[in-house]
N, C-alpha and C positions, 0 to 999 in steps of 0.2 A: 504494500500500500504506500503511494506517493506518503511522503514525512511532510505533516505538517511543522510551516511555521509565522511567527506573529508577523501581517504583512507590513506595520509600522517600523519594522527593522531593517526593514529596505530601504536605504537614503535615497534611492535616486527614485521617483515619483512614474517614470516611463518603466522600469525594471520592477516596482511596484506592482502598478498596475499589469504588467504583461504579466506578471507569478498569476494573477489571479485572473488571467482572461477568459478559463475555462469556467467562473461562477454562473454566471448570468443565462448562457443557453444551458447548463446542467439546472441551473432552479427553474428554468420556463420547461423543462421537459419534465420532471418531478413535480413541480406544482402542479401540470396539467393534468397526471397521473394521481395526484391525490383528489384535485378537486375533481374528476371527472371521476372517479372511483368512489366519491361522495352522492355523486348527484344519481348515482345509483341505487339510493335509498331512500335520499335525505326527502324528496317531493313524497314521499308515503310514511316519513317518520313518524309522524301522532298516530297513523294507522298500524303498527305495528307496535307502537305502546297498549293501542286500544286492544287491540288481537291477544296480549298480552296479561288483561285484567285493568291497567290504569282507564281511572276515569274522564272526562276532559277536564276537571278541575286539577284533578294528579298530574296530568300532562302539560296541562299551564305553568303549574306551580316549577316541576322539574327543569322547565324550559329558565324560568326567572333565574331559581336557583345554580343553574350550571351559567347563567350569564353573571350571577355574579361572582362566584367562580373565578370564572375565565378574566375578567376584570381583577380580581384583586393578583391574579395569576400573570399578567401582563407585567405590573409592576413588579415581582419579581425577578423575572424572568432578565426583567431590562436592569435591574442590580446584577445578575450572575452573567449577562453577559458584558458587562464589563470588569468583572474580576476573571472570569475562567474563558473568553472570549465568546464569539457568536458561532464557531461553528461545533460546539457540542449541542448544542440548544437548540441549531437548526436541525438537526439528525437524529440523534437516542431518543427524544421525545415523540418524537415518529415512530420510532419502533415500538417503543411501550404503547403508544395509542394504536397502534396495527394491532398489534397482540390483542389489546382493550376490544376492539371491532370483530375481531375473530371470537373472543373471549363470549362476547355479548350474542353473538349469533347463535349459542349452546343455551341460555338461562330460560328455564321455564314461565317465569311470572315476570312482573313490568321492575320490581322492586328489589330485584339483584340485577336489572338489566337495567337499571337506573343509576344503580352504585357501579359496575364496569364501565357505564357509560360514562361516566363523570371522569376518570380516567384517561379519556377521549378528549374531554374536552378540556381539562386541564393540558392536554399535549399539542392539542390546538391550538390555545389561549397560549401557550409560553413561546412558541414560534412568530405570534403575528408581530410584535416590533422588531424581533430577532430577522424577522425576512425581509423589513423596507431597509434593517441594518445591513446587510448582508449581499443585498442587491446595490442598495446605493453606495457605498463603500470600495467594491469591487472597482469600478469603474470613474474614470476623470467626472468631476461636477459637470462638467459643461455635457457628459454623454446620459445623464442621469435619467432625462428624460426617455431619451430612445431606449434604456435599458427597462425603465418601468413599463415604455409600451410594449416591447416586445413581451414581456410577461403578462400582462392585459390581454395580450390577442391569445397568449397560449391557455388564457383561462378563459377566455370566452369559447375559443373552440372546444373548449373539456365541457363547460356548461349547457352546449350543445348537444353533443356526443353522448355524456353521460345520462343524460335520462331518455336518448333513444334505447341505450345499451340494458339500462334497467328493465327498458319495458318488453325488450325484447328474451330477456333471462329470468325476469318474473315467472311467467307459466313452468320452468322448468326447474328452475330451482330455490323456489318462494322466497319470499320477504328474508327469513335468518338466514337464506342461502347467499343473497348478495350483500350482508354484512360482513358473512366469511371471505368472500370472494373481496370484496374492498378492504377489509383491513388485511389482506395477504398480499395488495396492489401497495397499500400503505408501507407496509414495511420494506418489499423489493423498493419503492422510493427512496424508501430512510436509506437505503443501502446502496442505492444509485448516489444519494449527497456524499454516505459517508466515502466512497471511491473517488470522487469529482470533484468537494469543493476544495477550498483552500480559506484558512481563514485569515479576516478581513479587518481584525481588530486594532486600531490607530497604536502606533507607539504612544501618544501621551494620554491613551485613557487612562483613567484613576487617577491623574497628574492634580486634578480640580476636585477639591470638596465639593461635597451635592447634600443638600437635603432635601426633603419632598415640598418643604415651603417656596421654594427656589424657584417650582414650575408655576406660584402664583403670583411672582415678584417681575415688575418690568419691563423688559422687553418678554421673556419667556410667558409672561402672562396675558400677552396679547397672542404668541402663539398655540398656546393652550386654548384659550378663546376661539381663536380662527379655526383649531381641527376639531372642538367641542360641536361649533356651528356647523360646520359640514357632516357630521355623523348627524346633528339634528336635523338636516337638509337629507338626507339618506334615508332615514329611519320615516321618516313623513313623506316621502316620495318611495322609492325604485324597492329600498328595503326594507319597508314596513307591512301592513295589512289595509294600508285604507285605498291604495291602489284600487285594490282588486274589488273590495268592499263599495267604493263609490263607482264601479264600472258592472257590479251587479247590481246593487240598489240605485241608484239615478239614469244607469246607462241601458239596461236589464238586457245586459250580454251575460250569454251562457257561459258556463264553466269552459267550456272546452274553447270556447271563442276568448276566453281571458288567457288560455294555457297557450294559445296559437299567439296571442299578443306578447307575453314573455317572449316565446321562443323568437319572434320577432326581435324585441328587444338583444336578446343574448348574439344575432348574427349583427345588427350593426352598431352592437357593442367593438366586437370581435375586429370589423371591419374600421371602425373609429382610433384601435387601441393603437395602433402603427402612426398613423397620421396624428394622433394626439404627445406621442412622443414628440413627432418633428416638432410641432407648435411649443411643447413645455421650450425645447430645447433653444429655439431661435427666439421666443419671446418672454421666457422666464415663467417659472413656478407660480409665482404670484400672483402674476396679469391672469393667466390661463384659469388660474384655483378661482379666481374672483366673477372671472366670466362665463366659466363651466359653472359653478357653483349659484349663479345668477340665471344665467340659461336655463338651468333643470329647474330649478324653483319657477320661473315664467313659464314656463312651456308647460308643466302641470297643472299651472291654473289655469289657461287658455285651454289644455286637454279636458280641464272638468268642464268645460260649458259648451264642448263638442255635444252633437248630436248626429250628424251624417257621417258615415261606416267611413270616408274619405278624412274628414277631419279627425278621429277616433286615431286611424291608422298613424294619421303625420303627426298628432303628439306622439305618438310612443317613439315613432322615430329620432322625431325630437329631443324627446325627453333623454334616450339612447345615448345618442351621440352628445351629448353636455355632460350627462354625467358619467362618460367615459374617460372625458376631454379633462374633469375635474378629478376624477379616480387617478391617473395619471400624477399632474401636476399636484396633488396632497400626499403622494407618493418620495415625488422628488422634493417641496418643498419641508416635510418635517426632517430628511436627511439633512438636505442643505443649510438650515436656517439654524439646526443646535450644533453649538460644538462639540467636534471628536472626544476632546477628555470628558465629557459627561452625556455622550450621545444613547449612551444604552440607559441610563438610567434614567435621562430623563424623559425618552420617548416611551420607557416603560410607566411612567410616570402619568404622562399624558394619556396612555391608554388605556390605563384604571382608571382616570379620570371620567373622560369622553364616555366609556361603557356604562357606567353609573349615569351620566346627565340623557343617555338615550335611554337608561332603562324611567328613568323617571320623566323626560318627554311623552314615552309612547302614554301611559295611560293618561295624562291630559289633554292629550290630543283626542284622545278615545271620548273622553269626560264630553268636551268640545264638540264632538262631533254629530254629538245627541241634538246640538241647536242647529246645527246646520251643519253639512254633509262634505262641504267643502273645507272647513277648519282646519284642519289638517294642513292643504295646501297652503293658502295661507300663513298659516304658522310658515311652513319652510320656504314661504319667498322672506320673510321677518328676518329669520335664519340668514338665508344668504346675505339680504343686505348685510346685515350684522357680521359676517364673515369677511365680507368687501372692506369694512371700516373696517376692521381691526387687521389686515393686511395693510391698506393703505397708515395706519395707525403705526403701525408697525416699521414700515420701507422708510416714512417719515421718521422713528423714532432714531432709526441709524438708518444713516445713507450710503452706510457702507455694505448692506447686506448682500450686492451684488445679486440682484433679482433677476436683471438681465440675460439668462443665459446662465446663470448659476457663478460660482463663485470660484475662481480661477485653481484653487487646489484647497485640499485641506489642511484646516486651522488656519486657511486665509483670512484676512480683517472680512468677510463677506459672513464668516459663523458669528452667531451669539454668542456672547457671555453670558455666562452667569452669573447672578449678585452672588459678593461674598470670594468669586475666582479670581 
């Protein structure tokens, strides 16, 4: 097995990055193989709890429960991976959550396949800052963008693929059959990274004291802000429940005509996620997060007042391609914007955060939605604006942040500080 080693002990920045050229198409090919080996189940999950004995309140409750979880799970993850680096944390936690998925596919009742499943989802939870670390690290700032699109197209294609493939292995090897089968994809993954990556970890992490007060102080506290909003912009749009909910109750489109409109969505996600790259890259993280992020919140409220199958169709596309555009550049921007010596800990930081303010959005918006049907959207044009100012808030507060194109190498005057560093 190639020898790892710390890629911050490499002085020269081209010799650097070249160690670690192989990250980027090894995490779009493994990522696509996890998420697509998810999507294998994941559209029939509460129905295999229900199958199981859980109630729909047991199946609510488990869902909150493993969210928060995975949330306070984040913020660890983003402390160990700057003491022990990012690439154990992107790897062995895959494997225990394979095992976890195979594990699960054997339990009789909802309520030991609740407790394996949690397992899952802590392995889950401790990869997602460790993967925007690892991706954007890898590669010069200025390529950051194109490196996150390519991994956007390679999950849009999984998102596609994968719940053909489910539906097509359903009749033959039921619902716990393609749990086995996904967490035995899952772990071949874990073991594709552990062969391919190289890790990514800055020489001067740890160099900066951090505490968790630090993500609410300053500049860092307008970027906490900015990625808080956008998960609230997500969660009331594309990755929420009122979607679907305002397109069968106001729109009275059938199930299967709401299922054909995702899958819509997922291909010109797919087809955006390339092109979304280019743009972070020539026009900066920022601009893009602010105008993706603005986009998808208008385009959903102009979507809710459609009434002809024509209008219906061009939001979703709409709504698609902005929030791909802004998937992208919040990708590249929470890389670029925290510095290398507190970059795991503080993005682990922000991610326990943000998880908590969307689990306490959604049911207000839910509350809201009882007076009118649209709330929801709303709320997340609110959001985006509020996103846009505290970017703009932000590039104002230092002009050094090199927005432009990202910020000429790392621990360049273009990263934040932290108070107190």
């Amino acid at each position: 097995m190639t020898v790892l080693r710390d890629a911050g002990a490499t002085p020269n920045p081209a010799a650097r990055y070249a160690g670690m050229s192989r990250n980027v198409p090894a995490m779009a090919v493994t990522t696509a193989v996890i998420v697509g080996s998810n999507m294998l189940w994941a559209p029939i999950f509460s129905l295999i709890m229900r199958d199981l004995g859980a109630s729909d309140l047991q199946i609510s409750l488990a869902i909150s429960v493993w969210a928060l979880i995975g949330a306070v799970a984040q913020y660890y993850a983003g402390l160990l991976a700057d003491r022990v680096g990012r690439f154990p944390l992107i790897v062995y936690p895959m494997h225990l959550g394979g095992l976890a998925l195979v594990a699960a596919g054997f339990m009789p009742s909802w309520l030991p396949f609740a407790v394996i499943y949690t397992v899952w989802a802590v392995g889950n939870a401790v990869t997602s800052p460790v993967f925007s670390l690892i991706v954007g690290e890898s590669v010069p700032p200025a390529k950051r963008g194109r490196a996150f699109g390519l991994i956007e197209f390679s999950i849009g294609v999984s998102l596609i693929l994968g719940p053909l493939a489910g539906a097509k292995l359903l009749p033959y090897v039921g619902a716990k059959g393609l749990l086995i089968i996904s967490g035995v994809l899952v772990a071949a993954a874990a073991t594709g990274r552990l062969l391919s990556l190289r890790e990514t970890r800055p020489e001067s992490t740890g160099s900066k004291p951090f505490a968790f007060r630090h993500v609410f102080e300053g500049r860092m506290g307008l970027v906490l802000l900015a990625v808080a909003l956008w998960n609230v912009v997500l969660v009331m749009t594309m990755w929420g429940p009122f979607l679907s909910l305002h397109a069968s109750d106001a729109m009275g489109l059938s199930k299967p005509t709401i299922n054909l409109f995702f899958a819509l969505s997922s291909v010109v996600s797919a087809l955006m996620s390339l092109l979304a790259g280019k743009l972070v890259g020539r026009f900066g993280a920022n601009r893009m997060l602010s105008i993706g992020g603005l986009g998808l919140a208008a385009a959903v409220v102009l979507w809710s007042v459609q009434r002809s199958m024509a209008g219906i169709v061009g939001g979703f596309v709409l709504m698609s391609a902005f929030m791909m555009l802004a998937m992208v550049a919040s990708d590249t921007f929470r890389v670029s914007v925290v510095e290398e010596s507190v970059r795991g800990r503080a993005l682990g930081a922000i991610g326990m955060i943000t998880g908590f303010a969307t689990a306490v959005a959604t049911p207000v918006a839910g509350y809201l939605k009882q007076f009118s049907s649209t709330a929801p959207f709303w709320i997340s044009l609110a959001a985006a604006a509020g996103l846009a100012a505290s970017v703009v808030a932000l590039t104002r507060h230092d002009t050094r942040t090199g927005f432009h194109g990202g910020p000429a190498h790392e621990g360049e005057p273009g990263s934040l500080d932290l108070p107190g560093g």
